[in-house]
N, C-alpha and C positions, 0 to 999 in steps of 0.2 A: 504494500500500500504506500501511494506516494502521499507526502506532507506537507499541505499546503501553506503556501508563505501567512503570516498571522496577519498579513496589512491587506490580505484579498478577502479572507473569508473569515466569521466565526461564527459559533454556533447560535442558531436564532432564538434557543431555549435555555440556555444557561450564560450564555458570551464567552465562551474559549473559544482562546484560540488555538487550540492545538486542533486543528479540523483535519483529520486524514480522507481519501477518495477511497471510498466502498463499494467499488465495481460499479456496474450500471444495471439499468432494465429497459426492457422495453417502451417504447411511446405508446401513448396508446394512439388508441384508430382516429380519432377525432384531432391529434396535433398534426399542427402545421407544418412544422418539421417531423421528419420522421426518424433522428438519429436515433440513437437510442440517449436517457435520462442519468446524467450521472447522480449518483450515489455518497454523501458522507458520512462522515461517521464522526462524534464526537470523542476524544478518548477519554474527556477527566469522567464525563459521566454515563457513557452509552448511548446517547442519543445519536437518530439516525435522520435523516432529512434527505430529500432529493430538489433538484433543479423544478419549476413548476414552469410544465413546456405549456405554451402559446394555442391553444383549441382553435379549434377552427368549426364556430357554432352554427354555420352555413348548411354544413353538409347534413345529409341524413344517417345519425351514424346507428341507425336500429337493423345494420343486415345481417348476412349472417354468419360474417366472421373471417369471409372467405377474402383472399388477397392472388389477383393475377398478374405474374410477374409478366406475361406478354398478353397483348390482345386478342383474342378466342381463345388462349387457353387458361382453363381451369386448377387452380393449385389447390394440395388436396389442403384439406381442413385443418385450422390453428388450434392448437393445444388447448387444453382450457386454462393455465397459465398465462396464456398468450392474450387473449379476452381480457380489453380493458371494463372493468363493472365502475358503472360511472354512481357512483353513492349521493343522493340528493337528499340533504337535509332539510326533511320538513320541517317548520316550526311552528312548535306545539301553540294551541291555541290557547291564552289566558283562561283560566276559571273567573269568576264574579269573585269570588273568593281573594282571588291572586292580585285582582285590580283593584280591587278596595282596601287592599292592606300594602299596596307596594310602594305608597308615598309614605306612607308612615313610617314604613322599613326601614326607607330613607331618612325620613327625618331620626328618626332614633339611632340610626347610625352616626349622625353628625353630632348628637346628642352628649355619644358615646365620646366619641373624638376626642368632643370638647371638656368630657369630664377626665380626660386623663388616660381612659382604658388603648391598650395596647390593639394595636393591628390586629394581633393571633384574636385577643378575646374577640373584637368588633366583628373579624371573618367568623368567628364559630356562633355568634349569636342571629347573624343572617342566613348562616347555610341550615341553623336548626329551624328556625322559623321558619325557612321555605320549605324543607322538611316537612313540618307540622301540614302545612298548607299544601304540598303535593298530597299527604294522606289524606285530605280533605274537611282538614281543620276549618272554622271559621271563627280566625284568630279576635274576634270581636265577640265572639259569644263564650264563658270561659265553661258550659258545661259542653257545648258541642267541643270546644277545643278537647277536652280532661277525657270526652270517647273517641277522640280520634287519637290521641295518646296512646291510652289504653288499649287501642285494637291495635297499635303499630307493632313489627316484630322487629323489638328493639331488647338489649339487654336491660335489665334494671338500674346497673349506674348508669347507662346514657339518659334513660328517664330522669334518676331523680338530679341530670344534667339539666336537662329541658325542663324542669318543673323551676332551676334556678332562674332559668333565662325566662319563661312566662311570667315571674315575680317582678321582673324590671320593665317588660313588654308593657304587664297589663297597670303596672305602674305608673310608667309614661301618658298611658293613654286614659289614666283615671278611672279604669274599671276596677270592681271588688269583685274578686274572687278566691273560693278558697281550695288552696292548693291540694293534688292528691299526694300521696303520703307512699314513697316508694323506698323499701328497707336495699340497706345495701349490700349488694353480692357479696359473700365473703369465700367466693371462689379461688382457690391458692393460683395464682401464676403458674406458667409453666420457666422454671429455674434449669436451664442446658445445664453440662458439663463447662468447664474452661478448656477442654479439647475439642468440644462443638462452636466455642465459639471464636477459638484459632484458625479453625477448621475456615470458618465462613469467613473471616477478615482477609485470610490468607490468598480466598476466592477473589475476593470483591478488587476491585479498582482501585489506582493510587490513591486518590482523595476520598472517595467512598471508606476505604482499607482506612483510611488515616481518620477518618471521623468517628467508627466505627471504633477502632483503637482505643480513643481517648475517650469514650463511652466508658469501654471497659476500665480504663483506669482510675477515670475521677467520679462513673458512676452518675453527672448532669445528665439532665436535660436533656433531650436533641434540641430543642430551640437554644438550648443557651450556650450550646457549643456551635451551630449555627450561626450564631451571630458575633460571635468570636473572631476578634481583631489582632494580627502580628503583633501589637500592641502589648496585650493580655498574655504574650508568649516572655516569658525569662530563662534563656537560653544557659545562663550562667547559673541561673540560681536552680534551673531544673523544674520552673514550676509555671501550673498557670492561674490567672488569675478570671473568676468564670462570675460571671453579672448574673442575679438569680432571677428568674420569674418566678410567678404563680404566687407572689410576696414571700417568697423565700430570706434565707439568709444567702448574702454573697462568701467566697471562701477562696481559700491561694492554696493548692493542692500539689501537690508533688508528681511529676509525669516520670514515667519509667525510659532507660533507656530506648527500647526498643523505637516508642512512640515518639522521642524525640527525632530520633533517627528519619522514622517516615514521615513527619514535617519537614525536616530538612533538606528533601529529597520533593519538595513540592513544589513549582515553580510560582512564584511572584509575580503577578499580576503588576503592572503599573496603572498606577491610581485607582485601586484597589487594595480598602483597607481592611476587608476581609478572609478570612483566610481560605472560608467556603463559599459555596454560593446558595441557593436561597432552601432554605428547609424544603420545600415544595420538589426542585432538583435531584436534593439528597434522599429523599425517600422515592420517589422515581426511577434512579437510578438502582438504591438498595433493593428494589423491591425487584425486577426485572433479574440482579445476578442472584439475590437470593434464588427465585423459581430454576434459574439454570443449575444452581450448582447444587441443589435439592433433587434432582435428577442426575448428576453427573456423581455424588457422594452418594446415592441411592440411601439418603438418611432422610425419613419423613422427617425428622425434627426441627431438621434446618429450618423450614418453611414455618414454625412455631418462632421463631426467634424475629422481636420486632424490635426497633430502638427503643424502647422503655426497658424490655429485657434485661439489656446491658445494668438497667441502673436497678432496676429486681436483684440479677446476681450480683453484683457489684457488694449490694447489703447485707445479702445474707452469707455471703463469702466472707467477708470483712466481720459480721459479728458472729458466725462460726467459729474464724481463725483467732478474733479477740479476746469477743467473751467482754466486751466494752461498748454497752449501747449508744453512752456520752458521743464516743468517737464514731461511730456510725453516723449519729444523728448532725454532729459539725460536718462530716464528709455530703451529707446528705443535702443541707441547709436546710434541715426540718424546724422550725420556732416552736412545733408544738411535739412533745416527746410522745405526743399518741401516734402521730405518724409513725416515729421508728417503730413503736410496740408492734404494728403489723408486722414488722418483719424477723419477729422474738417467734411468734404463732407460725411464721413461713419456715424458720429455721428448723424446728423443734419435729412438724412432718417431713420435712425435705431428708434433713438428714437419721430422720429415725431409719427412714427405708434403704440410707445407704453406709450406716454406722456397721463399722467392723467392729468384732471381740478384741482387735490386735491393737497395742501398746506401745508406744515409746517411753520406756521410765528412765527418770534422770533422780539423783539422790542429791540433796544440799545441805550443809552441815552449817554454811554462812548465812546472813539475810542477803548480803550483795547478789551471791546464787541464786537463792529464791526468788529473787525479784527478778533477776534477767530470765530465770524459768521462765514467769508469770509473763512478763512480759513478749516473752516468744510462745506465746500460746499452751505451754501447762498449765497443769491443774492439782493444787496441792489435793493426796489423796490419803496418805496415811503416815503414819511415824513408827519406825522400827527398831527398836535398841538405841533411843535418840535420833537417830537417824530417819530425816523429813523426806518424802516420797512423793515424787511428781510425776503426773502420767500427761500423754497425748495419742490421740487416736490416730493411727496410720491414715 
């Protein structure tokens, strides 16, 4: 594959320019030209794009397929490969429903703006609304609303999501209503191996790999590493410093060799102070190598493994290996220590089902010893002849 210079072409979905040529395809019947379409390809994130050749809306292109390379004669029939299928998007027609709440939509988006809330929140409180209102909500009524809820096949945290966001909806708009009442899933995550999830980083693309990386290490966010500036990188000191959402706390965390490494190995952008590009990209991109390499590792699990994941295992690894929820909850930027508590309840099954009988015993006769025991994940367990006994599970 050749590489196209970065001042002709970059990608129209992410802007790199590292754009390589990903062979060609066919034109179809209806262009003007008939070379054949070249092909790119993105490298940082997988995206693929083609040239958009010239139609030619004159002709009648409903025949039947057939192409004569000379006058009277007939060449046999094109592949169905070969068949361009020309895709027309209808557009759907508004509901009464959809027209009479879509200025409003608006207006409480600016609302939103203007009181401070974040991008991420303003897009998740329009795309549930419309939501509501494709299942045939009439977001002005709050008991028709509360049965079009209710009939939706949603999980129950994304409910008692949507029951927050109609609390500010029907706020805005001065209506009383009163909310329904949706308990919360206390279904345990699925927590991979840290060989499953080498496995997958080691698949994935330089900067996908390298996001994915620093998941695993610091355990954020995808939005807040996402948004993550060279800036926020300390090359010297080994660590980075990560801007919290969700009202979190912020935190300067320590990054592993490894991860340093494949930052370093990321090219820099000019005038770009980002180090990725837009969250939307990055899970686009993860989501496409994950499905390959789910079939390629022939490991259903892979395909279980989403960005939040990372920061699932991240906790209950860390308060496994600790045995210190404080430190969890700082890594974590939890403010409120019930947050960590879920992941005391996640530990406690996880590793029930994968706890060996086998031991590592160390003996300490000092407190110096015992402490650096403790501190490297023993566990005082007995005393024998004076002699303090610490164990650790293989």
């Amino acid at each position: 594959m050749q590489q196209i210079q970065k001042s002709k072409l970059k990608c129209p979905f992410c802007g790199s320019s590292r754009v390589y040529k990903d062979g060609t395809r066919p034109a179809p019947l209806n262009a003007v030209n008939r070379d054949p379409i070249q092909r790119y390809r993105c490298t940082d994130y997988g995206h693929r794009w083609s040239d958009s050749p010239v139609l030619n809306t004159l002709n009648d292109n409903n025949g039947s397929g057939q192409i004569c390379d000379h006058p009277g004669k007939v060449s046999k029939n094109l592949t169905a490969t070969q068949k361009t299928k020309i895709c027309v998007d209808k557009e759907k027609t508004p509901t009464a429903n959809e027209i009479a709440a879509a200025p409003h939509i608006e207006r409480l988006m600016i609302q939103l703006k203007n009181d401070g809330k974040t991008k991420g929140t303003i897009r998740n409180v329009k795309k549930y609304l419309q939501i509501l209102l494709a299942n045939g909500a009439d977001l002005f009524d709050p008991e028709n609303t509360k049965a079009a809820l209710a009939d939706a096949a949603m999980q129950k945290n994304t409910k008692r999501l949507i029951v927050s966001i109609l609390n500010v909806w029907f706020e805005y708009n001065n209506i009383f209503w009163k909310p329904p009442t949706y308990n919360k899933d206390n279904e345990i995550p699925y927590i991979p191996t840290e060989e499953e999830l080498d496995e997958l980083i080691a698949g994935l693309g330089k900067k996908c790999g390298t996001f994915c990386q620093i998941l695993k290490d610091t355990g954020a966010r995808s939005g807040e590493i996402a948004q993550l500036k060279w800036s926020d990188l300390d090359f010297k000191q080994r660590t980075i410093n990560i801007k919290a959402e969700k009202h979190s706390n912020g935190r300067v965390l320590p990054l592993t060799d490894k991860t340093l490494n494949m930052l370093s190995d990321i090219p820099r952008e000019k005038n770009r102070e980002t180090v990725f590009s837009s969250i939307t990209s990055m899970r686009s991109c993860f989501t496409i190598s994950r499905r390959r390499l789910t079939k390629k590792l022939s490991n259903p699990n892979i395909k279980k493994i989403h960005f939040h994941t990372f920061r699932h295992w991240k906790a209950t690894h860390d308060l496994h290996l600790f045995h210190d929820r404080e430190r969890v909850q700082i890594i974590l930027g939890h403010k409120n220590s019930n947050s960590t508590e879920t992941y005391v309840h996640i530990d406690k099954m996880l590793y029930l089902s994968r706890r060996s009988d086998e031991f590592v015993c160390k003996v300490a006769d000092e407190l110096d010893e015992a402490i650096k025991l403790i501190e490297s994940g023993f566990e005082y367990h007995t005393e024998i002849a004076g002699h303090k006994i610490f164990r650790k599970r293989k």
